[in-house]
C-alpha positions as CSV (number, residue, x, y, z in Angstrom):
1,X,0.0,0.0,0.0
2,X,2.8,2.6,1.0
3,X,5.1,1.6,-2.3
4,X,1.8,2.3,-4.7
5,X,1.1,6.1,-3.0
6,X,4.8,6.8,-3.4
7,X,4.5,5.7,-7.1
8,X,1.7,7.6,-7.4
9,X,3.2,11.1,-5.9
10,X,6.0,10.6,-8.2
11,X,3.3,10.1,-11.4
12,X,1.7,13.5,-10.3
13,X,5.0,15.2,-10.4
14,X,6.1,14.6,-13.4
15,X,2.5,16.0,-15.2
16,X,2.9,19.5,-13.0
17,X,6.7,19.9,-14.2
18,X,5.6,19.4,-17.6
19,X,2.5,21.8,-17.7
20,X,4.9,24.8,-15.8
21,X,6.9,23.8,-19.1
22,X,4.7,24.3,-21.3
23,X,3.1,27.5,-19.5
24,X,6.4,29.1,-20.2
25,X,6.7,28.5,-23.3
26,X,3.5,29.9,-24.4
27,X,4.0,33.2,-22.1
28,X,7.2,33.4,-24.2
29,X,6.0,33.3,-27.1
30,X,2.9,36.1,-26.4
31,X,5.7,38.4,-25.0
32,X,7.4,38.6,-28.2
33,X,4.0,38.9,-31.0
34,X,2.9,42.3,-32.2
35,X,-0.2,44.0,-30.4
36,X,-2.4,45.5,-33.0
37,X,-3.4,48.9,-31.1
38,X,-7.4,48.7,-33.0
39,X,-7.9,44.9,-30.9
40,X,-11.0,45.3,-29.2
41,X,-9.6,45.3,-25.8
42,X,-12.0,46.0,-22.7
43,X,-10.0,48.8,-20.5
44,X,-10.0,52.4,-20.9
45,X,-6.3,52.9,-22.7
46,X,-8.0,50.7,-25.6
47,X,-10.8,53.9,-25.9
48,X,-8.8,56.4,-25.1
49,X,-6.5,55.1,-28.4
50,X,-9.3,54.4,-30.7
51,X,-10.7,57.9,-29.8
52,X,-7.7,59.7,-30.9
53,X,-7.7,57.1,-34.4
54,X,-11.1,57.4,-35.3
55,X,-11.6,61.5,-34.1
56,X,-9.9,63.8,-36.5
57,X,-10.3,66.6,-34.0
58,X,-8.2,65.2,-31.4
59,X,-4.4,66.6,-31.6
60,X,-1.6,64.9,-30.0
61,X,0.9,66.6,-28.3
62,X,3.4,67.2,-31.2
63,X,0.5,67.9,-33.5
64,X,-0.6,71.6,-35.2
65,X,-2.4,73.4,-32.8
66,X,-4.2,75.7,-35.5
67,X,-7.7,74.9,-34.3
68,X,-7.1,76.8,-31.2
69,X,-7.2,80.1,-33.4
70,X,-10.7,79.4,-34.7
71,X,-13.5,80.8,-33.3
72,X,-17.4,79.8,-33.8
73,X,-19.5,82.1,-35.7
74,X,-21.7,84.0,-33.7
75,X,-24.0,87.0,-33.2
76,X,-22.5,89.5,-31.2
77,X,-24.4,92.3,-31.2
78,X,-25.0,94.3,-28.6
79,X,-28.1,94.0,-26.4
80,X,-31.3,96.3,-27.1
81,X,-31.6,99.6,-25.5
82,X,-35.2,100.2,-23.6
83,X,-35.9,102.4,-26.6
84,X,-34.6,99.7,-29.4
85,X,-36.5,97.3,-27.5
86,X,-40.1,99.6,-27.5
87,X,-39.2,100.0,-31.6
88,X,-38.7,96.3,-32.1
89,X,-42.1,95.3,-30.0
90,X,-43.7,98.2,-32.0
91,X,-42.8,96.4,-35.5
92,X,-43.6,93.2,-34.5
93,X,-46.9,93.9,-32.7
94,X,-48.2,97.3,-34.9
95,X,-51.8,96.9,-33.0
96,X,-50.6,97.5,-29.9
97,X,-49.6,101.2,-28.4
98,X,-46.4,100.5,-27.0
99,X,-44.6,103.8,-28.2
100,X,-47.1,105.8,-27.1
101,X,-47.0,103.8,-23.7
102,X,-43.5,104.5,-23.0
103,X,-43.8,108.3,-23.6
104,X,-46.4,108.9,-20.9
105,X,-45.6,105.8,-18.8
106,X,-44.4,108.2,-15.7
107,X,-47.0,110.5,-15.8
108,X,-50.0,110.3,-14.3
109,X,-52.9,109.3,-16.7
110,X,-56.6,109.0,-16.5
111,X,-59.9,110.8,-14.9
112,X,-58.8,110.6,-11.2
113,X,-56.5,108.0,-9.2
114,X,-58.9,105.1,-9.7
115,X,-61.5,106.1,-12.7
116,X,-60.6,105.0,-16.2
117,X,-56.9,104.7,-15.7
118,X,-54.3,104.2,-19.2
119,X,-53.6,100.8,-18.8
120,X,-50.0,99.8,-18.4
121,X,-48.9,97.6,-21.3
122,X,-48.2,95.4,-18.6
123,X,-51.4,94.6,-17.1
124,X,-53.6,94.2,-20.3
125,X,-54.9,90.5,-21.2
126,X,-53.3,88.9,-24.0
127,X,-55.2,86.0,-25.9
128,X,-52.9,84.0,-28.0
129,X,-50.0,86.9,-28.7
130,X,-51.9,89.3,-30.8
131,X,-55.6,89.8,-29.4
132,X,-56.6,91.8,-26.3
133,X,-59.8,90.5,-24.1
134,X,-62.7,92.2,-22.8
135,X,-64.6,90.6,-20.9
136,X,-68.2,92.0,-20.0
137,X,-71.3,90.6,-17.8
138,X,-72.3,89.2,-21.6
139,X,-70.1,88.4,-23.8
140,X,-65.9,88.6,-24.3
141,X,-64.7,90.2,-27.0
142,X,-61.3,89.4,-28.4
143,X,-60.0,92.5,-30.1
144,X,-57.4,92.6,-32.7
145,X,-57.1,95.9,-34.4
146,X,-58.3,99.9,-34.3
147,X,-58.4,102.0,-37.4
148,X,-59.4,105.8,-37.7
149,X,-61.9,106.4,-40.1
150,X,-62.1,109.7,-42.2
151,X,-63.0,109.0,-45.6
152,X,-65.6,111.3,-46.8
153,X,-68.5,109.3,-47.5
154,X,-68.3,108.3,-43.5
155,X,-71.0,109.9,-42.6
156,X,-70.3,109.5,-38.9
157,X,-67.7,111.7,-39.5
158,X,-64.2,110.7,-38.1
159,X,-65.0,107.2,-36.1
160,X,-62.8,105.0,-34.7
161,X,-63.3,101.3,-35.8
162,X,-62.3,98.1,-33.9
163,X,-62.0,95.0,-35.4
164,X,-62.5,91.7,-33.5
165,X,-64.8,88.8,-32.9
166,X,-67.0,88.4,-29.7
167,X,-68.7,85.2,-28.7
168,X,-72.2,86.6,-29.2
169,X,-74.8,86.7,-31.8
170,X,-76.6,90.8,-32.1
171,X,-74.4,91.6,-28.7
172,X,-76.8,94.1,-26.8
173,X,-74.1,94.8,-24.2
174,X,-73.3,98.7,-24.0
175,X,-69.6,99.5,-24.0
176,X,-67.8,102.8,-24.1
177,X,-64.8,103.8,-26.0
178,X,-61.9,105.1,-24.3
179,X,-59.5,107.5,-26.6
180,X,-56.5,108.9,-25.4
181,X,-55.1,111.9,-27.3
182,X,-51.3,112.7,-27.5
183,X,-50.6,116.3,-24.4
184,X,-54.0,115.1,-22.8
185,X,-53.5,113.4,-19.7
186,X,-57.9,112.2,-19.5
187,X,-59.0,110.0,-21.6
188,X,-61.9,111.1,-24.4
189,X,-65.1,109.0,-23.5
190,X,-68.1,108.1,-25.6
191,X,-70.7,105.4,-25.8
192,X,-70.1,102.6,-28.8
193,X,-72.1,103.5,-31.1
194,X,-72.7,99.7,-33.3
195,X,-71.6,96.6,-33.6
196,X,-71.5,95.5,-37.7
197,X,-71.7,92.2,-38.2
198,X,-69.1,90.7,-40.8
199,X,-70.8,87.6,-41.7
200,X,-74.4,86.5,-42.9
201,X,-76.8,84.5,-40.3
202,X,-77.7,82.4,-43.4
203,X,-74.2,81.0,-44.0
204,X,-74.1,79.0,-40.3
205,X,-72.3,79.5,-37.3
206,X,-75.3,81.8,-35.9
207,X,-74.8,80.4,-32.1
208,X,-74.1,82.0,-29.2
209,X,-70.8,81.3,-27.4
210,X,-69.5,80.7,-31.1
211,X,-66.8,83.4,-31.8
212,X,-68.2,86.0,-34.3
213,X,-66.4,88.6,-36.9
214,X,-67.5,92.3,-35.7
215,X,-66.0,95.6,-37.0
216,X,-67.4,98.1,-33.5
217,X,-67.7,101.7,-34.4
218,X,-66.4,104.6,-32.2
219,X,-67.3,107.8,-33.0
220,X,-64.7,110.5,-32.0
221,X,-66.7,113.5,-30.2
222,X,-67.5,116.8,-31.9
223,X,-65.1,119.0,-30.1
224,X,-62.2,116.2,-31.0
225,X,-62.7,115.2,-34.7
226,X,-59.9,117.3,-36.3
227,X,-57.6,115.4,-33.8
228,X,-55.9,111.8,-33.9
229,X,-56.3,109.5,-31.1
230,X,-53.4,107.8,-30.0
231,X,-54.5,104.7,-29.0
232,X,-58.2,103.4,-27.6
233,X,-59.6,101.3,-25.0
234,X,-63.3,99.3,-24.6
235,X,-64.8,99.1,-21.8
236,X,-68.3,98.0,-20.1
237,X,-68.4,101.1,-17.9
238,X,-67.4,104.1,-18.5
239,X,-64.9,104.6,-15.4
240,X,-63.1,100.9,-15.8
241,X,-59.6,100.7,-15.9
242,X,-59.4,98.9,-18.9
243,X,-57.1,95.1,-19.9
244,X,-57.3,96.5,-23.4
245,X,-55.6,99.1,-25.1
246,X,-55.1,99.6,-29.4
247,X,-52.8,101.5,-31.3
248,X,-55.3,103.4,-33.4
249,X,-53.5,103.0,-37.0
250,X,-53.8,106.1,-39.1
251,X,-51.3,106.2,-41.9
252,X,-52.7,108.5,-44.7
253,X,-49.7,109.5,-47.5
254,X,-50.4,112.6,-49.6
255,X,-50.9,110.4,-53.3
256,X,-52.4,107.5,-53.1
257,X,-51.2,104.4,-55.5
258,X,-53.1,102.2,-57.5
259,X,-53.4,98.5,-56.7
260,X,-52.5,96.2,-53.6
261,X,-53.3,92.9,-53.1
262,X,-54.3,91.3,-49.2
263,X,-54.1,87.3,-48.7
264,X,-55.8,85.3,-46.0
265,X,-54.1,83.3,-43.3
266,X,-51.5,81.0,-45.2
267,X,-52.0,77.3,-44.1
268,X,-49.5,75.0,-46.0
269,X,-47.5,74.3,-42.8
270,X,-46.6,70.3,-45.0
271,X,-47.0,71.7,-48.4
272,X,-44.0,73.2,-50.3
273,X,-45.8,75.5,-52.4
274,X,-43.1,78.3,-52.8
275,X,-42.3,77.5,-56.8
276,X,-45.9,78.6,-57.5
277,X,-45.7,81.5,-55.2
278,X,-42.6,82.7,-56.6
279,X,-44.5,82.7,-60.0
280,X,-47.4,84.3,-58.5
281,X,-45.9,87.1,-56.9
282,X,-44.2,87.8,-59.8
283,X,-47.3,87.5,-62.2
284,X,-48.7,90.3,-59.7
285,X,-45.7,92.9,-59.6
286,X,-46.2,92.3,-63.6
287,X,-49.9,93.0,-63.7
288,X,-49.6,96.3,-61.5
289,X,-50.0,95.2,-57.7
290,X,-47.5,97.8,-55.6
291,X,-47.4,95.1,-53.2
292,X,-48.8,91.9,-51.7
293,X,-50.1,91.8,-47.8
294,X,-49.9,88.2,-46.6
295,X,-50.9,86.8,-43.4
296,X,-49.4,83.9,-42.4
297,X,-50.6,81.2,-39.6
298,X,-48.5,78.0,-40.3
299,X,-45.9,77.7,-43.5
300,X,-43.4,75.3,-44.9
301,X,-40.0,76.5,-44.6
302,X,-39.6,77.4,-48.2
303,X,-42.5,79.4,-48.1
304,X,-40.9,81.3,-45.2
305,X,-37.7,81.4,-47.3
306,X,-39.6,82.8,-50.4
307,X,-41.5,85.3,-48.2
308,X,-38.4,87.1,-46.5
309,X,-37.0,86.9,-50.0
310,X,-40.2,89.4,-51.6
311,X,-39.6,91.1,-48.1
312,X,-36.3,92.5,-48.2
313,X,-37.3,93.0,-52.1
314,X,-40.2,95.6,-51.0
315,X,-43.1,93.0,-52.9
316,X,-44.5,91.6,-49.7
317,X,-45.2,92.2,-46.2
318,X,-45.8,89.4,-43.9
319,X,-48.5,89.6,-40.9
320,X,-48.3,87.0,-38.2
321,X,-52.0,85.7,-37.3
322,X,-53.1,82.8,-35.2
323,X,-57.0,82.4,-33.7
324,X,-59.0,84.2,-31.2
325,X,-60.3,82.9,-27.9
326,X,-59.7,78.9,-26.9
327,X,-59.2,78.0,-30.8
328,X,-55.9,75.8,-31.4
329,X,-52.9,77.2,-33.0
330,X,-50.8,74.3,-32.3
331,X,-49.0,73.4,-35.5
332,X,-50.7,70.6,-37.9
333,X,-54.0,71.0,-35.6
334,X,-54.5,73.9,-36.0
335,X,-54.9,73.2,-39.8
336,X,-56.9,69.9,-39.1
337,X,-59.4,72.2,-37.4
338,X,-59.5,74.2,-40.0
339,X,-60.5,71.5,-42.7
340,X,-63.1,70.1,-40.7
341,X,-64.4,73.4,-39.8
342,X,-65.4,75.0,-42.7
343,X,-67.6,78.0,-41.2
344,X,-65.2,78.6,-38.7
345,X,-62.2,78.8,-41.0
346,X,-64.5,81.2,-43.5
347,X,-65.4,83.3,-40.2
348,X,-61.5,83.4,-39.0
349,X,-60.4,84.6,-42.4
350,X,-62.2,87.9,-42.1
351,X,-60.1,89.3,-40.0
352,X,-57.1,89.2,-41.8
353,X,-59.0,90.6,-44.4
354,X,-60.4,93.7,-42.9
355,X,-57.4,94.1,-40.8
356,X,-55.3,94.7,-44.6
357,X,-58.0,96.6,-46.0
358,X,-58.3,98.8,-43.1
359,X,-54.5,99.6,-43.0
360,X,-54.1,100.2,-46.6
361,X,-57.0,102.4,-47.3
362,X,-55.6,105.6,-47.5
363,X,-52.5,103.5,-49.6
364,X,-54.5,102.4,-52.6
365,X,-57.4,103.4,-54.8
366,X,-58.2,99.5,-55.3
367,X,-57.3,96.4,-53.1
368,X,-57.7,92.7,-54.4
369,X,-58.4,89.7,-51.8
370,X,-56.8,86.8,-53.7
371,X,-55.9,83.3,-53.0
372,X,-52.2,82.2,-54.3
373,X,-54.3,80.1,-56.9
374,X,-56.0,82.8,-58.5
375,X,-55.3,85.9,-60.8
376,X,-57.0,88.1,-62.3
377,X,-56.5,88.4,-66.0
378,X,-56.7,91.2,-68.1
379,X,-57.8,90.2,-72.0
380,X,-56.3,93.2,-73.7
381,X,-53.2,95.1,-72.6
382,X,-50.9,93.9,-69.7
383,X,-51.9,95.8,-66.3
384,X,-54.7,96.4,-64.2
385,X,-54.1,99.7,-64.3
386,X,-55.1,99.8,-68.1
387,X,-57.4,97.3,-67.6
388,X,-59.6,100.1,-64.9
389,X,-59.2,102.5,-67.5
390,X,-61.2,100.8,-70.2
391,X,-63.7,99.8,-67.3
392,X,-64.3,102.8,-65.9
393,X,-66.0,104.5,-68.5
394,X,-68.6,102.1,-69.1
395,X,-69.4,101.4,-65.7
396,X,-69.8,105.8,-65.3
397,X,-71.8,105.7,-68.8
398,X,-74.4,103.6,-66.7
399,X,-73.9,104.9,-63.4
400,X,-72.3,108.3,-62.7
401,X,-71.3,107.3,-59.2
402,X,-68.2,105.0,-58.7
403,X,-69.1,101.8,-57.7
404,X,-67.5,99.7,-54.6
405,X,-66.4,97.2,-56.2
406,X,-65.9,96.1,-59.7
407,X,-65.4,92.0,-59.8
408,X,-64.5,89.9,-62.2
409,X,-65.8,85.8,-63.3
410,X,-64.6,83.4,-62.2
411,X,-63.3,80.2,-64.7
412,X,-61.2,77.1,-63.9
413,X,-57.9,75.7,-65.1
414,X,-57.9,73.0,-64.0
415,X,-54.4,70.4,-63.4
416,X,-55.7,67.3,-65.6
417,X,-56.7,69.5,-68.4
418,X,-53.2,69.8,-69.0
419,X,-51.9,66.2,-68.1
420,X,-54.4,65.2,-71.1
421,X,-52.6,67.4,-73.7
422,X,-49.0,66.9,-72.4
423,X,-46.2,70.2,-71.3
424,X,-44.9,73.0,-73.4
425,X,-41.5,72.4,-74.1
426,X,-40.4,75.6,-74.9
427,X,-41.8,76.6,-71.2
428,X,-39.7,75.8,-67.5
429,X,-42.2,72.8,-66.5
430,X,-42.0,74.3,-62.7
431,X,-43.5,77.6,-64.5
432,X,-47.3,76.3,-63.5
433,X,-49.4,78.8,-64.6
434,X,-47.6,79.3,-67.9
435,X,-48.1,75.4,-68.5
436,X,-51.6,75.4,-67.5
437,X,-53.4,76.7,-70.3
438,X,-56.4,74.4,-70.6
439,X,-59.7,75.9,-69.4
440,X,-63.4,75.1,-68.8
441,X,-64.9,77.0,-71.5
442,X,-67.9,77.7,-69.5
443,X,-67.3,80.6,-66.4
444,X,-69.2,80.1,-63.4
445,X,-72.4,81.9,-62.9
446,X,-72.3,85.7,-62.5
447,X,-72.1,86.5,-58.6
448,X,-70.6,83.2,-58.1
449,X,-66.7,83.0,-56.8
450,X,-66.0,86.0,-58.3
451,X,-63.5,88.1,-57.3
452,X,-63.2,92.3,-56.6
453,X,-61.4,95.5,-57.3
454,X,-62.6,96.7,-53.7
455,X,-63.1,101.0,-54.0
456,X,-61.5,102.0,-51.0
457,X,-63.4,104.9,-50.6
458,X,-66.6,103.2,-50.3
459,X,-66.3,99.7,-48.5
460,X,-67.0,99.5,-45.0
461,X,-66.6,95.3,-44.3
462,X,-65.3,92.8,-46.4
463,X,-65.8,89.1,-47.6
464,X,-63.7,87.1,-49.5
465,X,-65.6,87.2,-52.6
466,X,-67.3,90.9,-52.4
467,X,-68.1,93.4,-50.1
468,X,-70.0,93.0,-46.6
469,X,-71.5,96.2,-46.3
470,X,-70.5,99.8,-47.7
471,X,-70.1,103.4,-46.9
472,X,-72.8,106.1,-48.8
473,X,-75.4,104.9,-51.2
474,X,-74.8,100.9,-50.4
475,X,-72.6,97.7,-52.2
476,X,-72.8,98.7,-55.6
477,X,-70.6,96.2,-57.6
478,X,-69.8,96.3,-61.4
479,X,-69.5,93.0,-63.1
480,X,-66.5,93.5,-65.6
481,X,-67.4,91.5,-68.8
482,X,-65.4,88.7,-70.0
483,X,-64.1,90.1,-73.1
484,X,-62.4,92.2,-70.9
485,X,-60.9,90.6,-67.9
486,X,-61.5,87.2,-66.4
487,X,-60.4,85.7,-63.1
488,X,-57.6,82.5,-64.0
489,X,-58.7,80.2,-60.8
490,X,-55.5,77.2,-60.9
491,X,-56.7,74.2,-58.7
492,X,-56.8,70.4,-58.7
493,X,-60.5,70.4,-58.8
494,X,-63.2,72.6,-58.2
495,X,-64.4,73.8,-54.8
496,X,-67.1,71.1,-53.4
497,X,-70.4,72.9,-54.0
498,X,-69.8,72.9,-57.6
499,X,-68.7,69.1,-58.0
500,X,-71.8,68.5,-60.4
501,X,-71.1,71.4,-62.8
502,X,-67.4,70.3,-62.7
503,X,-67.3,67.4,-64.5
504,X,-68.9,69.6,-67.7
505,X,-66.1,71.8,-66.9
506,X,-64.2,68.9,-67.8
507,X,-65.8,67.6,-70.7
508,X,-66.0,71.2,-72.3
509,X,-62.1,72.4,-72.2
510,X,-60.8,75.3,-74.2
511,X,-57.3,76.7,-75.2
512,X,-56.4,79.8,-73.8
513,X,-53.0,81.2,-73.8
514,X,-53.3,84.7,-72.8
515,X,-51.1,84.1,-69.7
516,X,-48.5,83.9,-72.3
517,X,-48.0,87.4,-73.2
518,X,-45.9,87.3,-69.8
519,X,-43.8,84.5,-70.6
520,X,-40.2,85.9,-71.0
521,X,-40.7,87.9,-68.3
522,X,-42.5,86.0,-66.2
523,X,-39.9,83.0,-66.9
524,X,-37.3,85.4,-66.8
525,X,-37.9,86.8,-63.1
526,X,-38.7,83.3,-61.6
527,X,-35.6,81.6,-62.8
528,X,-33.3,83.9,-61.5
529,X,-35.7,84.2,-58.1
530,X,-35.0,80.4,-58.2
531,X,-31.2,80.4,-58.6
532,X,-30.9,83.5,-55.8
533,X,-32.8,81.2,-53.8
534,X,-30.7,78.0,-54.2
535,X,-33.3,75.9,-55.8
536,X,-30.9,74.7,-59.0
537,X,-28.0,74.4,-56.5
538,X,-27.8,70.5,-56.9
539,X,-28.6,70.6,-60.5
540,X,-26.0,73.1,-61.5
541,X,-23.5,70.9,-59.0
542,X,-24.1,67.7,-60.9
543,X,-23.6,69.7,-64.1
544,X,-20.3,71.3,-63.3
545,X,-19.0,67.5,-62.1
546,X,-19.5,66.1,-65.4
């Protein structure tokens, strides 16, 4: 038993002296191989050298140190002034008095300590950035705008009129009308004198609590009329300190020009449109239009691009708008609520149209409200301007007396029309107008979609398609024949009330090319819009490679 455990302790031996052996040899042989430094090994030196491998702004210590003399772009200009600031708040927010504010802003204003008190900017209520709130014991208006009013057929004689929407159908709350005057410390104080309804019961919407388009009308007192109010309040009683205060816009040049154009709210927030609106714009500054007013709720950012473009150019101006009261202007939404409701969204856009026409009355003899789908065409010659001239005379031959508004038919050109007869070669295929010369032969009915030359001498509200309600002798309109002018309406497919009469649109096409009279300068201005722009920049880099 003792000989076999000896054996067996010698056995064991042997096997441990020859794995130490081998051991050694295989620790030799690691020692001496080449490490690859990119090995995945799992210790910080490993990241530490793959970081400065793989990052090409990492230096090493004998490396160029030149990026430690570059320095990031950035705006360093120097803060606003007070004053800057008030002149910046004033450009971005023209409705409200904020100049005026910061004048008289140490002095004391108002009848006595605690009776109808100028507001600090500060403690007015806001509604969604640009509307003010008053609320009453029935009703809240939302106010968005004040506008003096002394054209001569007002027969009010100089009034001040605020534009807004209250949530209540034929309102018979009585408010009074706060006007402050620049050197006087109390304010001016009269009783409302109507509310004007910008809308038809008829057309829907006629609920209470429902948000409704109203142009109030304040008339300035007697001993005041040859003055210009500063800014104005509304309130419920006569002695409230008001949470509302307007900048009453009065901007009256000594000529007036001849043509402007106002557009609604633009809602295209997913839909790159700014191609066409680059050929639009510039089919109006052909056709006479000083200058286009958009408003703009949510846009693609090529539209934006577009729009600052015109903007530094002097073609455009750009309005920021949203909606009044608990409405949603959250992005894509806001446009969702929009589509699916239709009397809302026809209610809403009233404001943006009486806000322009309001501010560019004393501007313009004529003011056009036209979608970015929609021209209107003069047959003969090449401008509006000339186009008045020949219309003029025979609306005076049967009339003496201008008339408020001179509109023209409306008739479709329609996108398949064209895709049926193929593009123009010789024509830029992103020039959309220009290629779209198929039209329903047949113009919808007189009084139907048409759209205005708005005399803005005599309108008092606006709609979309004509005029609301008129200063003097009423809403005379002259229909301006076909032979003479015609309104070019570019869409997909017609609007949904006239889906029957549509598809004989279709059936019944027509030729018309006298959008091309503008082609080489139409073509012209676009493409080099469109190269300032960048839009070829990828083309004319895939050129220049080959």
């Amino acid at each position: 038993m003792l000989c076999k455990s000896k054996g067996g302790g010698r056995f064991l031996t042997k096997i441990l002296i020859q794995l130490m052996g081998c051991g050694i040899i295989v620790f030799t042989i690691i020692q001496f191989r080449p490490i690859k430094l990119d090995m995945s090994v799992p210790h910080l030196n490993s990241r530490f050298l793959l970081q400065k491998r793989l990052d090409p702004l990492t230096r090493h210590a004998d490396s160029t140190t030149e990026t430690n003399d570059l320095e990031p772009f950035v705006d360093k200009s120097p803060s606003l002034s007070e004053d800057k600031l008030v002149e910046d708040i004033q450009k971005r927010m023209p409705n409200l008095p904020i100049v005026y504010w910061n004048k008289n802003k140490n002095k004391p204003m108002g009848l006595n300590n605690t009776c109808a008190r100028f507001p600090s900017m500060f403690d007015l209520e806001f509604n969604n950035l640009y509307w003010q709130t008053l609320r009453t014991s029935n009703g809240t208006f939302q106010l968005f705008g004040a506008y003096l009013d002394k054209r001569a057929n007002n027969r009010l004689g100089p009034t001040v009129r605020i534009l807004g929407m209250i949530d209540r159908i034929e309102p018979t709350v009585v408010t009074y009308c706060q006007f402050w005057f620049d050197g006087k410390k109390e304010p001016v104080i009269s009783k409302s004198f109507e509310y004007k309804y910008i809308w038809y019961k008829k057309w829907g919407n006629y609920k209470q609590g429902i948000y409704q388009p109203y142009l109030t009308a304040c008339v300035i007192p007697q001993q005041y009329k040859e003055k210009i109010p500063q800014s104005i309040s509304l309130v419920e009683k006569s002695c409230d300190n008001s949470t509302n205060n307007l900048r009453v816009i009065y901007e009256k040049p000594k000529q007036k020009k001849d043509f402007a154009v106002c557009v609604k709210g633009l809602d295209f927030l997913h839909e790159d449109l700014s191609v066409r609106l680059i050929e639009w714009i510039e089919l109006l500054n052909l056709l006479g239009a000083d200058k286009v007013f958009f408003y703009e709720l949510q846009v693609h950012p090529n539209i934006s691009k577009v729009l600052k473009h015109y903007e530094q150019e002097g073609k455009v101006h750009v309005t920021p708008i949203n909606l009044a009261g608990g409405q949603p202007n959250a992005p894509s939404f806001q446009h969702l609520y929009l589509t699916k409701k239709t009397n809302h969204k026809r209610q809403n856009e009233l404001i943006p149209y009486n806000d322009c026409f309001y501010k560019h009355m004393y501007e313009y003899r004529y003011i056009a409200l036209l979608d970015i789908d929609e021209v209107i065409m003069p047959l003969d010659g090449t401008t509006w301007k000339g186009l008045m001239e020949k219309v003029l005379p025979k609306a005076l031959k049967i009339n003496k007396d201008e008339r408020a508004s001179y509109n023209v038919r409306n008739v479709y050109f329609l996108d398949d029309l064209l895709h049926n007869h193929g593009w123009f070669k010789e024509i830029p295929k992103y020039m959309h107008m220009l290629q779209h010369v198929y039209r329903a032969k047949n113009f919808t009915k007189p009084g139907q979609y048409v759209k205005c030359f708005h005399n803005t001498e005599k309108v008092l509200t606006l709609h979309n398609h004509f005029p609301l309600s008129c200063l003097g002798s009423g809403c005379t309109s002259y229909p301006i024949e076909t032979s003479d002018a015609q309104l070019h309406h570019y869409r997909a497919d017609c609007v949904k009330t006239l889906k029957k009469s549509c598809e004989e649109y279709r059936k019944t096409s027509v030729m018309d090319t006298t959008i091309w009279k503008f082609k080489e300068p139409l073509v012209s201005r676009v493409s080099a819009t469109l190269r300032t722009l960048g839009y070829f920049a990828n083309a004319e880099n895939k050129e220049n490679k080959r």
